[in-house]
Every structure is written in structure tokens, then in C-alpha cells.
C-alpha positions in Angstrom: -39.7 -13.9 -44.8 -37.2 -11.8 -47.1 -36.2 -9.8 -44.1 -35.5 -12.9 -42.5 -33.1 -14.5 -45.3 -31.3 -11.3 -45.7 -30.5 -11.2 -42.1 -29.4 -14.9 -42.4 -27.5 -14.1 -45.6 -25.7 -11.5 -43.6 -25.0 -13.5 -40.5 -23.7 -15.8 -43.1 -21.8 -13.5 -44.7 -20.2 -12.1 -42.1 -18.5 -15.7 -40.6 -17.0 -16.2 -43.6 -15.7 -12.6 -43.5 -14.7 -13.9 -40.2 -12.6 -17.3 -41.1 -11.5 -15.0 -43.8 -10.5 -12.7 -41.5 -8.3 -15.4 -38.6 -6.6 -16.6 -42.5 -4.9 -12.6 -42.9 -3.9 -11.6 -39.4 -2.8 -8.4 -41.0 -5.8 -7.4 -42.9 -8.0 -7.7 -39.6 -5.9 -5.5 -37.6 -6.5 -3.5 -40.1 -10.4 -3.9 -40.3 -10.8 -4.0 -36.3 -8.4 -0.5 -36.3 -11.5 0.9 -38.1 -14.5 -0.9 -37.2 -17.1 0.6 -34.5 -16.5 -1.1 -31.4 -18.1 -0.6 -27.4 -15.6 -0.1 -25.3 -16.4 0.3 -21.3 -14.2 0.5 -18.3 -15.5 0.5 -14.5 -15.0 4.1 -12.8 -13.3 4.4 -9.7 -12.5 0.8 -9.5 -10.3 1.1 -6.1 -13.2 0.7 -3.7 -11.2 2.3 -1.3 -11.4 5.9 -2.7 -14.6 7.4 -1.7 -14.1 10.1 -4.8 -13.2 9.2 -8.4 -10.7 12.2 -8.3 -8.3 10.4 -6.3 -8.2 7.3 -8.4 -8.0 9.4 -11.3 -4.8 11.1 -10.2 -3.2 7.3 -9.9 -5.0 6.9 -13.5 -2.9 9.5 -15.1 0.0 9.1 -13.4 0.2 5.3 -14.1 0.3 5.4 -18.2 3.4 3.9 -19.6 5.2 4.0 -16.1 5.7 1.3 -13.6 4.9 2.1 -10.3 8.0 3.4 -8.5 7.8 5.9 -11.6 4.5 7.0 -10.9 5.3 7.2 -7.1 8.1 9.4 -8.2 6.0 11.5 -10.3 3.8 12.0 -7.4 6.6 13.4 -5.0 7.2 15.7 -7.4 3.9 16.9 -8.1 3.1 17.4 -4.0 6.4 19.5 -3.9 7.4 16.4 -1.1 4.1 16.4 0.8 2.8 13.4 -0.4 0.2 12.7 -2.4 -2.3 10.9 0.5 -2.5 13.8 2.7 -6.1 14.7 2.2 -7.1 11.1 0.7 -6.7 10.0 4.0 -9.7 11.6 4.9 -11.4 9.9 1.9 -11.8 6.6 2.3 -14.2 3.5 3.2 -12.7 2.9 6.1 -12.2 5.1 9.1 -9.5 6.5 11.6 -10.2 3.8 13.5 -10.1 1.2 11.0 -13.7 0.7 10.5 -15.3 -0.1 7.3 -18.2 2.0 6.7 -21.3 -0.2 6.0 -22.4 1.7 3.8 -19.8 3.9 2.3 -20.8 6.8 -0.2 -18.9 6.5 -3.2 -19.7 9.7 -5.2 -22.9 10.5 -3.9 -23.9 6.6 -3.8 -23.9 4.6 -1.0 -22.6 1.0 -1.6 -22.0 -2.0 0.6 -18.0 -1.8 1.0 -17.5 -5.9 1.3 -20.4 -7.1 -0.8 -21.4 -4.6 -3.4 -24.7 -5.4 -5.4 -23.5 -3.0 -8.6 -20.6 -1.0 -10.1 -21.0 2.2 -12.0 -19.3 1.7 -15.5 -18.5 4.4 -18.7 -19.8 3.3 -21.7 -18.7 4.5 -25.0 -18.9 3.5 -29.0 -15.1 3.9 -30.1 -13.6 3.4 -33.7 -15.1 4.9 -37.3 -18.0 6.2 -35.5 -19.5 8.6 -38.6 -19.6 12.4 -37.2 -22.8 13.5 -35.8 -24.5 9.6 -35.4 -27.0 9.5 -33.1 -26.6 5.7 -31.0 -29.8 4.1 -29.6 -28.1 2.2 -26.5 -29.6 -0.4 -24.8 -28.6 -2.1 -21.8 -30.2 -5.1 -20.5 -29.4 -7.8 -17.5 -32.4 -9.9 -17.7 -34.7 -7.8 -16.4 -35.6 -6.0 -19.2 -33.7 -3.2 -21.1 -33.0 0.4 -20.4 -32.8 2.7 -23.3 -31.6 5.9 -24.3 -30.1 7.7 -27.3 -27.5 10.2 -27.5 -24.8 11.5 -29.6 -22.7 8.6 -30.2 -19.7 11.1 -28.8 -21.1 10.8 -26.0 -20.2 8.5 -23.1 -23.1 6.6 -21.4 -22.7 6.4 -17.0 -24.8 3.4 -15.5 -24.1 0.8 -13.0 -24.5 -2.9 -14.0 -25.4 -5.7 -11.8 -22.9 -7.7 -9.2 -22.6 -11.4 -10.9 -24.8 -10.6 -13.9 -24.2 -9.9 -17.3 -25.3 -7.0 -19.0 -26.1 -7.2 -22.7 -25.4 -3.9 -24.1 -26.0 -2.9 -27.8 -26.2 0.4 -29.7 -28.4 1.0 -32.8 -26.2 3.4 -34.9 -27.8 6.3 -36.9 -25.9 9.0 -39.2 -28.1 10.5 -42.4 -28.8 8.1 -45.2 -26.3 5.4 -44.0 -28.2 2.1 -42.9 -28.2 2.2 -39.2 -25.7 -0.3 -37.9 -25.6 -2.1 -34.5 -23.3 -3.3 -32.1 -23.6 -5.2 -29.3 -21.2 -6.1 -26.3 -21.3 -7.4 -22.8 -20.7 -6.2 -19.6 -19.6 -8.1 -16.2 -17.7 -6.4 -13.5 -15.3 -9.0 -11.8 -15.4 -7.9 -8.2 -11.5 -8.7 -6.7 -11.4 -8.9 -3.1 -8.0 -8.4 -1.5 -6.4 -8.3 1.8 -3.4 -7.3 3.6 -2.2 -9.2 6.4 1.4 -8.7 8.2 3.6 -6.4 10.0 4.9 -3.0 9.6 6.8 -4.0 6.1 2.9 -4.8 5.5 1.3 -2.1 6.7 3.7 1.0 5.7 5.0 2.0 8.7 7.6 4.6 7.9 5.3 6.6 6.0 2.6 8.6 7.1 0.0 9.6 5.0 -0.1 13.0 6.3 3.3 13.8 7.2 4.4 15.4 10.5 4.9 19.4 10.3 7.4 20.6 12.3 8.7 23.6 13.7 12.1 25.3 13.3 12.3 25.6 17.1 13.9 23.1 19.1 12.6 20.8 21.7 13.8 19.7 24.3 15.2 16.3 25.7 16.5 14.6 29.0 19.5 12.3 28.9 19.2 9.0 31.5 21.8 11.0 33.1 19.3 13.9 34.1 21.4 16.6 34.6 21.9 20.1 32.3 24.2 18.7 30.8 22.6 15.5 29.5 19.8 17.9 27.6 20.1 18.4 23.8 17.2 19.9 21.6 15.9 18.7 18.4 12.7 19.7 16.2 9.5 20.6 17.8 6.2 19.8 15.8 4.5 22.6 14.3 2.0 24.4 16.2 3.1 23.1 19.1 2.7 26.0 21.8 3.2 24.0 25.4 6.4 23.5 27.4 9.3 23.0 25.3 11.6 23.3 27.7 13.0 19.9 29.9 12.1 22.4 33.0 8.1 23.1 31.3 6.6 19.8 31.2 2.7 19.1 29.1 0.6 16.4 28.7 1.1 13.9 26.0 -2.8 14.4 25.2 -1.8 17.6 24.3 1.7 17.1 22.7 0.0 14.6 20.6 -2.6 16.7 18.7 0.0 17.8 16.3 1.2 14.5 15.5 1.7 12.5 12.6 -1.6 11.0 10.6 -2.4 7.4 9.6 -5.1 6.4 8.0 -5.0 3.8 11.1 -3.0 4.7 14.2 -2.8 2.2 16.2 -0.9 -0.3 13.5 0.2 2.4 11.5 -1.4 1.5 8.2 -0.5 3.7 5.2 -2.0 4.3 1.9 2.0 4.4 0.6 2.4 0.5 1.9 3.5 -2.1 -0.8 0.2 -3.8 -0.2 -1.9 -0.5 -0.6 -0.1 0.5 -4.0 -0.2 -3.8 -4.9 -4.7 -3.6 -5.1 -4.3 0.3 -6.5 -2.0 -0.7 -9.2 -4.5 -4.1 -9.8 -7.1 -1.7 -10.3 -5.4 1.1 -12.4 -4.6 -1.6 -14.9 -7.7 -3.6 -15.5 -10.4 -1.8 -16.5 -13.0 -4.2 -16.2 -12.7 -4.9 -12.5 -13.4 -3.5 -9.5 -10.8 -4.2 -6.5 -12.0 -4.3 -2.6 -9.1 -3.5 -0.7 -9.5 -4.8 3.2 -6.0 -3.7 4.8 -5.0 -5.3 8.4 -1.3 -5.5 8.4 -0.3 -4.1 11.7 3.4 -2.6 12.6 5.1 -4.6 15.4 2.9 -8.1 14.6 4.0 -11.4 14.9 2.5 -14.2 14.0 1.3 -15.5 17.3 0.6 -11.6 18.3 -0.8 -9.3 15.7 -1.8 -12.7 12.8 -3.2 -15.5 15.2 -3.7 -13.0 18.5 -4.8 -9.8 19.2 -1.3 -7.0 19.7 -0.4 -3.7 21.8 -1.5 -0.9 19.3 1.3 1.5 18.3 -0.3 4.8 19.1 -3.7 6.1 19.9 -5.8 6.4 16.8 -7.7 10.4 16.8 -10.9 10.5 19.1 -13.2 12.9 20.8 -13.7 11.3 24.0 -9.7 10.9 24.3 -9.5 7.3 25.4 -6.7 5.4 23.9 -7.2 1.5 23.0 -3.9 0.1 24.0 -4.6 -3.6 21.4 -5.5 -4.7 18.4 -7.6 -7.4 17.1 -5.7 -10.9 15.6 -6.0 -10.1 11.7 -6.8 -14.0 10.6 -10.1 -13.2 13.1 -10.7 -9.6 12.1 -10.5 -11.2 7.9 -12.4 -14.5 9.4 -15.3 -11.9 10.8 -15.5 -9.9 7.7 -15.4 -12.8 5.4 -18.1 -14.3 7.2 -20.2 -11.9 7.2 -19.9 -11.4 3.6 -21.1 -14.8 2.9 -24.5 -14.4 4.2 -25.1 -11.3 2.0 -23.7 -13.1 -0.5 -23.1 -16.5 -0.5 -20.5 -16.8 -3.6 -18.6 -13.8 -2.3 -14.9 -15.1 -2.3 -11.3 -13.9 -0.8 -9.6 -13.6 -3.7 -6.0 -12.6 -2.7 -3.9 -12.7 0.5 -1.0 -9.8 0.5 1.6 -11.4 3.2 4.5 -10.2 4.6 5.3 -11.6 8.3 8.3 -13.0 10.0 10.7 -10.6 11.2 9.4 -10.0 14.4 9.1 -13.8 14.6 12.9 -13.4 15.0 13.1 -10.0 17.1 14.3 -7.6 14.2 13.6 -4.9 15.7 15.7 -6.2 19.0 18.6 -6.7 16.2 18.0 -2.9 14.5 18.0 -1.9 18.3 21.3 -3.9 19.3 22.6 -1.9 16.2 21.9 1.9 16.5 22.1 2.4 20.0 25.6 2.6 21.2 25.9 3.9 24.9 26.6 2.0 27.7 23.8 3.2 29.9 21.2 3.1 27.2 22.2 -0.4 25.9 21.9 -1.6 29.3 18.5 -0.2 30.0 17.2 -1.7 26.9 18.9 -5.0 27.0 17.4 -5.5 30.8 14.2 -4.4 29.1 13.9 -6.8 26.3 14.0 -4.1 23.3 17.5 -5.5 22.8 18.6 -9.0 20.9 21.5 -10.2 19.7 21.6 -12.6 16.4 22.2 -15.7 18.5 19.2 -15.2 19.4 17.2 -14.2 16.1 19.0 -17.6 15.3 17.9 -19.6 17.8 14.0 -18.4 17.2 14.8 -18.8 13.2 15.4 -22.5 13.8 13.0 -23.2 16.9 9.6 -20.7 16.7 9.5 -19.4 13.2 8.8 -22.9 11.7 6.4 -23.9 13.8 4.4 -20.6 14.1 4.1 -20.9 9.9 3.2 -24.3 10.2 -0.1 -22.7 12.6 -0.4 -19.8 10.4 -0.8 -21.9 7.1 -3.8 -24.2 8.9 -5.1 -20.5 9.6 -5.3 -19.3 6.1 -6.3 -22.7 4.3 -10.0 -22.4 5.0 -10.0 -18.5 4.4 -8.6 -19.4 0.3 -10.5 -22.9 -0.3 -7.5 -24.4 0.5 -5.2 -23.2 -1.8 -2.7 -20.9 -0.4 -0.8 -20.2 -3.5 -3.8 -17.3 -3.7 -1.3 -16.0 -0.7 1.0 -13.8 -2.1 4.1 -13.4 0.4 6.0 -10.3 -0.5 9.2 -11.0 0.8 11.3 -8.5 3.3 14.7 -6.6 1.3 17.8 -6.4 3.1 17.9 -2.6 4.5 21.7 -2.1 4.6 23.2 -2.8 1.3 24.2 0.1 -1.3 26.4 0.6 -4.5 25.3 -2.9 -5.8 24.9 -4.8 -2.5 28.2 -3.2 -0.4 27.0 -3.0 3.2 26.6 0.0 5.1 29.7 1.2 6.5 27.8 2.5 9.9 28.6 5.5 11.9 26.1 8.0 13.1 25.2 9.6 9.8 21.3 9.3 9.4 21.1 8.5 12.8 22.2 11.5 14.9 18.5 12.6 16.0 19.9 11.0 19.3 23.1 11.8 20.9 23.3 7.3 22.0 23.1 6.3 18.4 25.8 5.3 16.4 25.1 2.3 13.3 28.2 0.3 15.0 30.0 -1.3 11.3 30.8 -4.6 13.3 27.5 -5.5 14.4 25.3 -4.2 11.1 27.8 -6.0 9.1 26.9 -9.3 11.3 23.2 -8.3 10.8 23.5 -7.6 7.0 25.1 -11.2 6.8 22.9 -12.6 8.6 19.6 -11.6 7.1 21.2 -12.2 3.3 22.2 -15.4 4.4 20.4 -16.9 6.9 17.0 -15.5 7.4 15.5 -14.5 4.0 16.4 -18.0 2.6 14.9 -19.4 5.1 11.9 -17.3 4.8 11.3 -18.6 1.0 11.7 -22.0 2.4 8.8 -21.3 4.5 6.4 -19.7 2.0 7.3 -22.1 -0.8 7.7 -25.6 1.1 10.9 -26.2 0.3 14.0 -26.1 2.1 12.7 -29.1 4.8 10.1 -26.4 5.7 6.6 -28.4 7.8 4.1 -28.8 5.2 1.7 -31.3 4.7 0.7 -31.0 1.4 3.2 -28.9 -0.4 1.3 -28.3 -3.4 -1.5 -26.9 -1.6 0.4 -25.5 0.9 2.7 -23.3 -0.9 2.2 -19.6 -1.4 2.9 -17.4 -4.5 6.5 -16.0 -2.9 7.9 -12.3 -4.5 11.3 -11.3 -3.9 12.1 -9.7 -7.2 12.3 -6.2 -5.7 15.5 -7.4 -3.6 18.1 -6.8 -6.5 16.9 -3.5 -6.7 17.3 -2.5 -2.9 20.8 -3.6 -3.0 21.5 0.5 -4.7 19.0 1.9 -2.0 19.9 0.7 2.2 19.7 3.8 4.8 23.2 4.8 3.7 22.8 5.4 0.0 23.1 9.0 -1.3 22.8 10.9 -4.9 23.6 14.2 -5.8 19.9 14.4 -6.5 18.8 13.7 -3.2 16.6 16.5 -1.9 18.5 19.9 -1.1 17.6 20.0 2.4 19.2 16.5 2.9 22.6 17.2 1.7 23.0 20.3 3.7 21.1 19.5 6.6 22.3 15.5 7.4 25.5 15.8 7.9 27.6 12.5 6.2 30.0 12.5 9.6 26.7 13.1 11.8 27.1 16.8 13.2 23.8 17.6 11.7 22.2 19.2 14.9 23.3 22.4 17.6 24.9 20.7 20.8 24.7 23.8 22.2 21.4 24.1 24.7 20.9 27.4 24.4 20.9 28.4 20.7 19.3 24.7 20.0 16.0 26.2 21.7 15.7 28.1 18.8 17.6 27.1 15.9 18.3 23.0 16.4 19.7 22.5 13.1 23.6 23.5 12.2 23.5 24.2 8.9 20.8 27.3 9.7 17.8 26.1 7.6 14.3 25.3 9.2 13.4 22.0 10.0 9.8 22.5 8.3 11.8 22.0 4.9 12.3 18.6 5.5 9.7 16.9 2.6 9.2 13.4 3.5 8.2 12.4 0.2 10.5 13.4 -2.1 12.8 10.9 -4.7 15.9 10.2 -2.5 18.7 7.6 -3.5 17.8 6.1 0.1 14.5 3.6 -0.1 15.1 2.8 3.9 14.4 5.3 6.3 17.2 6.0 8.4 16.4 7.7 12.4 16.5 10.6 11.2 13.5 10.5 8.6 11.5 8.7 11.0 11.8 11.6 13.8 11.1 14.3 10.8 8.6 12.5 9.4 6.4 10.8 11.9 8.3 11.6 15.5 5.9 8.9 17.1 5.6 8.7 21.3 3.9 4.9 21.0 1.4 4.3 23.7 0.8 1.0 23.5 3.7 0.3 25.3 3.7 -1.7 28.8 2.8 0.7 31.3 6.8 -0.1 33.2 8.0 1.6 29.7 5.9 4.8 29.3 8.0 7.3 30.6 6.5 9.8 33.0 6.9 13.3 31.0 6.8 13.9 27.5 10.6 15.4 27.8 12.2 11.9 29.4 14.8 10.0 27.4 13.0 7.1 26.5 10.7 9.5 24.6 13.6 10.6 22.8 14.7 7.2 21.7 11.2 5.6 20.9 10.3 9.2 19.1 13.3 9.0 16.7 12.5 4.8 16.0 9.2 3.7 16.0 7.7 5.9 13.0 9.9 4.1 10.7 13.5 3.8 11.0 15.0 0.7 9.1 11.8 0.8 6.9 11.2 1.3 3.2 10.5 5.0 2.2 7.1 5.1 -0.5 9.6 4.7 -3.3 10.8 1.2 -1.4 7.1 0.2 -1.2 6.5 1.2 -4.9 9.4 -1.0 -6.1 7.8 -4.0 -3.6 4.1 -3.5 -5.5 6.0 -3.5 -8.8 7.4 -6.8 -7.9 4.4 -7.8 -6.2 1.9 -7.1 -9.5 2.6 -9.6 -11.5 2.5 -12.2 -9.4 -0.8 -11.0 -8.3 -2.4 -10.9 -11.7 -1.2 -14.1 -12.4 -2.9 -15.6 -9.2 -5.8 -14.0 -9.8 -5.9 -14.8 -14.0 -6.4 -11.7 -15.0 -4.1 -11.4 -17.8 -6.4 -13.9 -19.4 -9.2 -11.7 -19.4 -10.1 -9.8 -22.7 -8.9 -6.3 -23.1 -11.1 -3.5 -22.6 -12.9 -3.2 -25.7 -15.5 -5.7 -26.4 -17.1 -5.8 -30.3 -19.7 -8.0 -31.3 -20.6 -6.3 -35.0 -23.7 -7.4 -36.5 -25.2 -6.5 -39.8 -26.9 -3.4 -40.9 -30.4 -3.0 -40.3 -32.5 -2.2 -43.6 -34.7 0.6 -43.0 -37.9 -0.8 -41.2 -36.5 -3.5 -39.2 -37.0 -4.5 -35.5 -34.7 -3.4 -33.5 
């Protein structure tokens, strides 16, 4: 009975401590800077990372800088290799793209899309007296788990999925009553996914760079003669026919290639939509983020979102066979969504990552129309349909594009619970603008990896004006319902739209240059686009003029330029697609078209990691607003309650 009144007397005691306390603001920061408080944080809480060591290197890297900055940091720490070359090898999901059901997450396997528990730290923080000893307790409902240790130490567990966990700590030091405090725990399980095209998915940006050799190899003009040769960089380790008159396999050329952590849509951990759920992740500490990427370079929305797409190259196998498509991503998220719900039936998509529309209007035909500058070669690829002029990106802005949002939208609806503003479209920057949003002038510089390119001014500045003035506005109009766009009910039909990080590319197009650009850029691209040996014979063995290696290149380095220009993407990725129409696979390794796709499709006209890095640092706080996080309590939790007399139950 007197045990019971002093505890009420306390508990009394202490709310009016507490009203006291909300009356001086000042004098309870002051009381809480001091008090003994349980503080715990979920470990490696990007679900991607099979090893806490790579989310910990994000983890330090991230304090006090935004993301860019930390991307930055990272360059310079991997000396330009990148920091995702082994992580790639490290993840719950495979070369293929496969999730692994069940993935092992240091030394535990958990369920990837549905997990059932999350290991968390645990630790008392605040005046914690020197040499306590803490009784901790940690209970869910179905009885407690005990054990006492230091109160320096931290305490490792793993707490229920949808369940609260009660923790409380009896604290011990000498003579001093013991003290406890009490918290709870429950992990908020965020599941995210990435849907779009190569903006989406990071092409541009291989985890694991190319490695290439300071030897040239060698390339035949349309023309076919001697004379229409001209060697660049061969990959590293490389030891088959370099010459135009030794022919090899692709099967063969294609074992030193460039590595995605998916191949055939050329997915990246360096993608605005990767760094968007890391960053989510590295900032709350009591979540967990499941990241389910399925953006896929060269998608549509009718082919890539809504159907299935030609893959961009072969993804690593044993057996050698090569899956030319890819899967619609609304069905491949519909699938795994769906099977989520009948392990658990309140499991919920959480947030959309979108970025979609430029193929819509043949970009890539207008970056084509651009860059390639011979007669012969534009003829080729206007017969071909790699080629298309701005009338006609017009014509399919105006006609398709609406329509083909309008079918994307009804798509998405039932994947959300009908609310697409938990659709976050990220939208595209325009690629050609430095000094403050000047154009780029053109001319070959950047883009001299192949003797028919040449940035013509007159048709870029027609593109430029065109995308800043035509397409992205219309985009918005699109995402947001505004602008006359189709919706039916615009409130619940608008999406969350970013396009914060387009101010900041107008300093950073394919053109823009800083006297801090890496070393091996400013002596080896030449600004009037003489950077490679015309000369046949010398080029075998020494393709670069200014007599350095090619194997310096880094491709992940800070650079002024955020857009990959030709010339990154051949040094960086040098990508022979093969999920091109069997009429446009060329018939040796050494053909032209080789040379042009090798020197484009890895990336050119693309946003370099530090691009993506300023598109997740736009894209963050829209994210955490859709998904309330910035609502949710900091990461220490205190629930102090009075001392226990000597005797007491505890």
C-alpha cells in the first residue's frame, strides 16, 4: 500500500514536473540535454545492401552534406572508380534482375518484399552514471526478453514487422536508486519503386566501369575501304582481333564489358531513383526502405511501362543465351505487389519514383538528328528510323504523349489506392545549357569518339529550345493535371512533380568545363575535337594524341559537366546493344554501326552520378513529404519514469 502511493505520488509528481516543464521551453532543453534517454536506430536500413558495410559508407558520407556532396566525396575517395563497383555484387537482387526470395542480409535470411522483422541497435544515451549496469527488457506481446549489460553497451535485436516493441531498461550504478526508462520500438517498413526510362534507371553510369586498354581498336567506316578505318580504345584484357582485317566473336568481345547491376535495361546503383530510397534511408533512422528498381533505358510508355521492350544488352550468364525483351514494369510491380499481399495482406506500395516521356517523343531520334553529321551516316539512320526531326517530336508531343499518360495514370491508380500524388515524377533537365542556361555552342568537342559526329549549333539550338520550351512544360502539365492535360479527377490524378534540380543543370550541359575538371580530361578531350591519332598505323597502338593511356580515364570523378557527352559513354561503358532488330546488328564486331552505337548507347546525353545526385536531392523532399516522414519523432524516444526504491517489482 505505501509502495503503491509513493509510486502514485511520483507519477504525480512528475506531470506536474511535466506542465512545468511545456511553461519554460528553455529549462527542458536543458533537463532533456541531461536526462537518460533510449535511443535506437534500424541497421542497415537500405534493404537493398546485403552487407551493413555498404550502407555504412553512405552513413558517413551523408552527415551534414546533401547528396551531390556526398556523391562527390565518394569520387574522390574511389580515386574515380566509383564507389558501386563491388556493391554490385552485393545486393538482393541479381544480374538478372531477380529478387532473391530469401536474401541473406548479414548472415540472416529475410523475405526481400515482405519482411517479418528488422534488426535494430539499441542504446541508453544521456547522463548515464559511469559503470551502471541496465537491466533491458524488450517485449512485443509475447512475453519479454531480458538481459543486462553495461549500460555502454549497445543492445542488437530484431523487432517484429507491424508490432510494437516495448522496450525498458532498469538502471543500476552503486547506492543510487535504480532508475528506469522505457521506450517503444516500431520499424516503419517503406516500400519504393522505380519505374521509367534510362533518366530512371541510370543509364550513363555503370556500376562497374569499363577498363580499357591503351591500345587502339579498330573500326570500319560505311565506306569500307583503308581509308575509312580509324582506331580508338580497346577494353582492357581484351586479347582477340583488333585489327578491321582480324575479326572475333561478340560473345567474346563482350566478356570485358561494362557491368550493370541489370544489363539488359541498364539499371545503376548511381540512378537518381537509386540514391532517392538510399538517401530516404540514411536519414530516418527508424525505417527500413525496400527498394524494387524497374526503370529500363530506351522505355516508353506503351513499350517498356504498359508492354514488355527489346533489352539493351545481354545480362552475364553461363549458358550464353541472350534474352533480347523485357518485361512491362506496371506488370512486373503488379506481380510483385501481388504477391506481397498474400504474405501479407497490409503490405502497401508506398512510393512511385517516375520519370518517363522522352521516348514518348523520340529523344533519342532528336540527340541522333544532332550528333551525327555525315551524309552517308545520316542517311542510313534516317531510312532506319534512329533519326527524327523536332516536327516530329512535336507532332507525337501533341498527338501520343497525352493519351499514353492518360493509359498510364488508369495503370498506376489501383497500384497507390488511387492516389497518384504517392507518384513522385522526377522531371527530365535540359542537357545542353551551361554558364547559367547559354546553350551549347556545338562542334565536335566531346563528341569526336567517331569521325561522323559533329553537335551541329543550328539544330541543338532548335533542340535546346524546344525541350525548354515546348516539351518539359508540357511534361508538368501532364504529371500535375494542369495545362488542359486528360484527367478525370485531377485531385486524385495528380502526381507529386520535381523539377527543382533543373536550375542547377543550367551550369552543367555536355559542354561545360572547370579548371578542376579531371587532369586526363583537359589534356586528353581536346576543346576543337582533335583528341584522337587519325593516323592507322600509330592509332593501333597509341589511339590518343596527347600520349597518355586511355586506362586513366576515371569515370567517376567531380567534372563541371553533369551530361555525359560521346565520349564518356565510349570510355565509360562502350556498349555493343543486342537487343537490337536483327536488320541492325551488324555482322562483325569491327562494322561501323558498332562504332556509332558503341560510342551512344552507354550514356551519351545522360546525367553523369553527380547529375543523378543533384535529381535525388531534389527528389528527397518531396518524397518525405509524400510519405510523412518528417512528422515522425526523431530518433530518440524517452519515456522517464520514477526511481524504483530498493525492493520493488520490476
Amino acid at each position: 500500500m505505501i509502495r503503491s502511493s509513493l509510486r502514485t505520488f511520483f507519477a504525480g509528481a512528475l506531470l506536474l514536473a511535466g506542465i512545468l516543464t511545456a511553461l519554460q521551453p528553455e529549462r527542458a532543453a536543458a533537463q532533456d540535454a541531461g536526462a537518460m534517454q533510449i535511443s535506437w536506430e534500424v541497421r542497415n536500413r537500405f534493404r537493398l545492401f546485403r552487407e551493413e558495410r555498404d550502407f555504412l559508407l553512405h552513413v558517413e558520407n551523408a552527415r551534414n552534406r546533401s547528396i551531390l556532396a556526398a556523391e562527390q566525396s565518394l569520387e574522390l575517395q574511389s580515386e574515380g572508380r566509383g564507389w558501386a563497383r563491388n556493391m554490385v555484387n552485393r545486393l538482393c537482387i541479381d544480374l538478372q534482375g531477380r529478387v532473391n526470395q530469401p536474401c541473406t542480409r548479414d548472415n540472416t535470411k529475410e523475405d526481400y518484399i515482405t519482411p517479418v522483422d528488422h534488426p535494430v541497435t539499441v542504446r541508453l544515451v544521456g547522463a548515464v552514471p559511469v559503470g551502471a549496469t541496465c537491466a533491458w527488457s524488450f517485449d512485443d506481446g509475447d512475453g519479454p526478453r531480458q538481459s543486462t549489460f553495461d549500460c555502454a553497451e549497445p543492445v542488437n535485436l530484431r523487432v517484429r514487422y507491424g508490432k510494437q516493441t516495448v522496450a525498458s531498461v532498469d538502471v543500476s550504478s552503486g547506492s543510487d536508486p535504480t532508475q528506469r526508462v522505457q521506450a517503444e520500438i516500431q520499424v516503419r517498413d517503406v516500400f519504393v519503386a522505380g519505374l521509367g526510362d534510362s533518366i530512371a534507371s541510370g543509364e550513363g553510369n555503370p556500376d562497374r566501369p569499363l577498363a580499357l586498354s591503351d591500345e587502339g581498336f579498330c573500326f570500319r567506316s560505311y565506306l569500307g575501304t583503308a581509308g575509312g578505318q580509324y582506331y580508338r580504345p580497346s577494353r582492357a584484357s581484351y586479347k582477340g582481333g583488333r585489327a578491321c582485317e582480324a575479326p572475333d566473336t561478340l560473345a567474346n568481345w563482350q566478356r570485358y564489358g561494362a557491368l550493370w547491376f541489370n544489363s539488359p535495361c541498364h539499371r545503376s546503383l548511381y540512378s537518381y531513383q537509386a540514391r532517392t530510397a538510399l538517401a530516404l534511408a540514411v536519414r530516418y533512422t527508424h525505417i527500413a526502405v525496400t527498394f524494387l528498381p524497374l526503370a529500363c533505358t530506351g522505355a516508353s510508355i506503351g513499350d517498356g511501362l504498359l508492354g514488355s521492350q527489346r533489352a539493351r544488352e545481354c545480362a552475364p550468364s553461363k549458358n550464353g543465351n541472350c534474352q533480347t525483351s523485357v518485361n512491362a514494369q506496371v506488370a512486373e510491380l503488379r506481380e510483385a505487389l501481388t504477391a506481397a499481399k498474400k504474405r501479407q495482406p497490409d503490405r502497401t506500395l508506398d512510393l512511385v519514383l517516375l520519370s518517363v516521356g522522352a521516348n514518348d517523343v523520340y529523344f533519342s531520334g532528336l540527340v541522333a538528328d544532332v550528333i551525327v553529321d555525315t551524309a552517308t551516316e545520316r542517311a542510313l539512320f534516317r531510312r532506319s528510323g534512329v533519326m527524327a526531326s523536332v516536327d516530329e517530336s512535336r507532332d507525337a508531343l501533341a498527338r501520343e504523349l497525352p493519351q499514353n499518360f492518360v493509359k498510364l495514370r488508369e495503370a498506376l491508380k489501383p497500384l497507390v489506392g488511387g492516389d497518384l500524388s504517392h507518384v513522385v515524377y522526377v522531371s527530365y533537365a535540359n542537357p545542353a545549357l551551361a554558364d547559367g542556361g547559354v546553350p551549347c555552342r556545338g562542334g565536335r568537342a566531346g563528341f569526336d569518339i567517331h569521325p561522323s559526329f559533329n553537335a551541329d549549333p543550328q539544330r541543338l539550338a532548335r533542340v535546346s529550345t524546344f525541350v525548354d520550351t515546348e516539351f518539359l512544360p508540357q511534361l508538368k502539365g501532364l504529371a500535375t493535371c494542369t495545362r488542359g492535360a486528360l484527367c478525370r479527377d485531377p485531385e486524385a490524378d495528380r502526381m507529386t512533380f520535381v523539377d527543382a534540380h533543373q536550375a542547377a543543370f543550367a551550369d552543367h550541359g555536355f559542354c561545360a568545363h572547370s579548371g578542376n575538371d579531371p587532369e586526363f580530361d583537359r589534356t586528353c578531350f581536346a576543346e576543337n575535337g582533335q583528341s584522337f591519332n587519325p593516323d592507322i598505323v600509330t592509332a593501333a597502338s597509341q589511339p590518343m594524341l596527347c600520349g597518355r593511356g586511355a586506362s586513366e580515364y576515371r569515370a567517376y570523378l567531380p567534372r563541371a559537366r553533369w551530361i555525359r557527352d560521346a565520349n564518356d559513354s565510349y570510355f565509360a561503358a562502350m556498349t555493343y546493344p543486342q537487343g537490337l532488330p536483327a536488320a541492325s546488328q551488324p555482322t562483325d564486331i569491327h562494322d561501323a554501326t558498332w562504332g556509332v552505337l558503341s560510342a551512344v548507347y552507354g550514356g551519351a546525353v545522360h546525367p553523369s552520378a553527380e547529375g543523378h545526385a543533384a535529381m535525388a536531392d531534389a527528389a528527397l523532399p518531396a518524397a518525405s513529404a509524400v510519405l510523412g516522414l518528417d512528422a515522425v519523432p526523431p530518433g530518440v524516444t524517452r519515456g522517464l519514469l520514477a526511481p524504483l526504491l530498493p525492493g520493488a517489482q520490476r
